[in-house]
N, C-alpha and C positions, 0 to 999 in steps of 0.2 A: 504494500500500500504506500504510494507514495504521496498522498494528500499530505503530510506533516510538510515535507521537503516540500512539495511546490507554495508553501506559506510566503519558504523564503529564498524561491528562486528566480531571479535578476537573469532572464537571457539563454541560459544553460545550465543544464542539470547533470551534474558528475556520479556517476555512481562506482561507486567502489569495492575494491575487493579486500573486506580487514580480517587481519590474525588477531584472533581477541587473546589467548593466551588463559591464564589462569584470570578467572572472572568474579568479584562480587556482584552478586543481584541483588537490585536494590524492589523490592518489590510494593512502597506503596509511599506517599510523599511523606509521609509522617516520620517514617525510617529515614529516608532521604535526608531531612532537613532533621534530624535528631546525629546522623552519621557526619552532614555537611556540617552543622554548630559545633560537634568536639572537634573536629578539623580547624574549625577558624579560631576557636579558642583556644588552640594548643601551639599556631605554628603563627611567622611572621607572614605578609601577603606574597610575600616571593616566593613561599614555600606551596603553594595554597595547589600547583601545577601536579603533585607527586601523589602516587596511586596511592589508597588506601591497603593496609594488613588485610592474607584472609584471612576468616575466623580462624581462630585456635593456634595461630602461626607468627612467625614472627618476619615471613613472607611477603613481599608486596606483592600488589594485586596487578597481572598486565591491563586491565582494563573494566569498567564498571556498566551492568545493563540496568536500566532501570525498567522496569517491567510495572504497569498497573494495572495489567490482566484484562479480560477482554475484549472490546474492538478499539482500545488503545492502542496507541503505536507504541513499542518498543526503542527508547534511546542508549543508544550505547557512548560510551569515555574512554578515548585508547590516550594515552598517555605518552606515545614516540612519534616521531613519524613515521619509521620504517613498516610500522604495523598497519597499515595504508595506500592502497596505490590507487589511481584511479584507470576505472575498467572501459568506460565510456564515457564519451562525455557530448550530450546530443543540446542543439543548438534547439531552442526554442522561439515560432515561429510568430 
Protein backbone atom coordinates (compact mmCIF):
# COMPACT_ATOMS: atom_id res chain seq x y z
CA UNK A 1 0.00 0.00 0.00
CA UNK A 2 1.44 2.99 -0.84
CA UNK A 3 -1.02 5.69 0.07
CA UNK A 4 1.27 6.73 3.25
CA UNK A 5 4.20 7.44 0.75
CA UNK A 6 2.23 9.20 -1.98
CA UNK A 7 1.38 11.86 1.24
CA UNK A 8 4.77 12.92 0.67
CA UNK A 9 5.69 12.50 -2.78
CA UNK A 10 7.01 15.64 -4.70
CA UNK A 11 7.42 14.38 -8.52
CA UNK A 12 8.96 10.72 -8.00
CA UNK A 13 8.46 7.95 -5.96
CA UNK A 14 11.66 5.68 -4.88
CA UNK A 15 11.04 2.48 -3.74
CA UNK A 16 13.58 0.44 -2.12
CA UNK A 17 15.04 -2.47 -1.21
CA UNK A 18 16.09 -2.41 2.83
CA UNK A 19 18.06 -5.19 5.14
CA UNK A 20 16.25 -4.46 8.36
CA UNK A 21 18.66 -6.63 10.25
CA UNK A 22 17.92 -7.44 13.96
CA UNK A 23 14.48 -5.59 14.56
CA UNK A 24 12.54 -3.93 17.51
CA UNK A 25 8.77 -3.68 16.81
CA UNK A 26 7.28 -1.20 18.18
CA UNK A 27 3.67 -2.09 18.18
CA UNK A 28 1.32 0.60 19.31
CA UNK A 29 2.13 4.60 19.83
CA UNK A 30 1.85 4.47 23.40
CA UNK A 31 5.19 2.00 23.58
CA UNK A 32 6.52 4.29 20.90
CA UNK A 33 6.57 7.47 22.75
CA UNK A 34 7.20 5.77 26.28
CA UNK A 35 10.54 3.93 24.40
CA UNK A 36 11.19 7.56 22.21
CA UNK A 37 10.94 9.72 26.16
CA UNK A 38 13.68 7.36 27.95
CA UNK A 39 15.71 7.98 24.72
CA UNK A 40 15.48 11.62 24.97
CA UNK A 41 15.84 11.69 28.45
CA UNK A 42 18.81 9.67 28.68
CA UNK A 43 21.02 10.95 25.62
CA UNK A 44 22.21 14.45 24.37
CA UNK A 45 20.34 15.49 20.76
CA UNK A 46 23.32 14.31 18.76
CA UNK A 47 22.92 11.01 20.03
CA UNK A 48 19.19 10.81 19.44
CA UNK A 49 20.24 9.01 15.54
CA UNK A 50 21.42 5.55 17.39
CA UNK A 51 19.27 2.24 17.40
CA UNK A 52 17.66 1.37 20.32
CA UNK A 53 18.99 -2.27 22.65
CA UNK A 54 16.92 -5.44 21.83
CA UNK A 55 15.17 -6.68 24.71
CA UNK A 56 17.01 -8.78 27.08
CA UNK A 57 20.49 -7.75 25.37
CA UNK A 58 22.96 -5.52 25.55
CA UNK A 59 22.78 -5.46 21.41
CA UNK A 60 21.68 -2.66 19.34
CA UNK A 61 18.92 -2.94 17.21
CA UNK A 62 19.60 -2.65 13.04
CA UNK A 63 16.40 -1.05 12.65
CA UNK A 64 12.81 -0.27 14.25
CA UNK A 65 9.11 -1.35 12.75
CA UNK A 66 6.46 0.37 14.02
CA UNK A 67 3.54 -1.77 13.54
CA UNK A 68 -0.31 -0.49 14.68
CA UNK A 69 -1.87 -3.46 13.36
CA UNK A 70 -4.49 -3.46 10.93
CA UNK A 71 -5.14 -1.53 7.69
CA UNK A 72 -2.23 0.74 9.11
CA UNK A 73 0.79 1.00 7.29
CA UNK A 74 3.77 -0.25 8.78
CA UNK A 75 6.88 2.38 9.21
CA UNK A 76 10.14 1.18 9.58
CA UNK A 77 13.98 3.13 11.04
CA UNK A 78 17.05 1.79 9.43
CA UNK A 79 19.62 3.41 11.12
CA UNK A 80 22.90 3.24 8.19
CA UNK A 81 22.67 3.97 5.00
CA UNK A 82 24.05 0.94 3.57
CA UNK A 83 20.94 -0.82 4.70
CA UNK A 84 19.20 0.90 1.74
CA UNK A 85 19.39 1.13 -1.99
CA UNK A 86 16.96 2.26 -4.20
CA UNK A 87 15.06 -0.28 -6.58
CA UNK A 88 13.14 2.07 -8.67
CA UNK A 89 12.59 5.04 -8.98
CA UNK A 90 9.37 6.12 -11.28
CA UNK A 91 8.80 9.74 -12.33
CA UNK A 92 5.21 10.87 -11.43
CA UNK A 93 3.07 12.36 -14.20
Amino acid sequence: DISKAMQYCRGALIVARVALGSVVTVHESVQFNRWFSSIVGSVQSSQLRRPPQLPGTNEDADSVVGDRGGSAPKEFVIYTLTQAYPEVIAELT
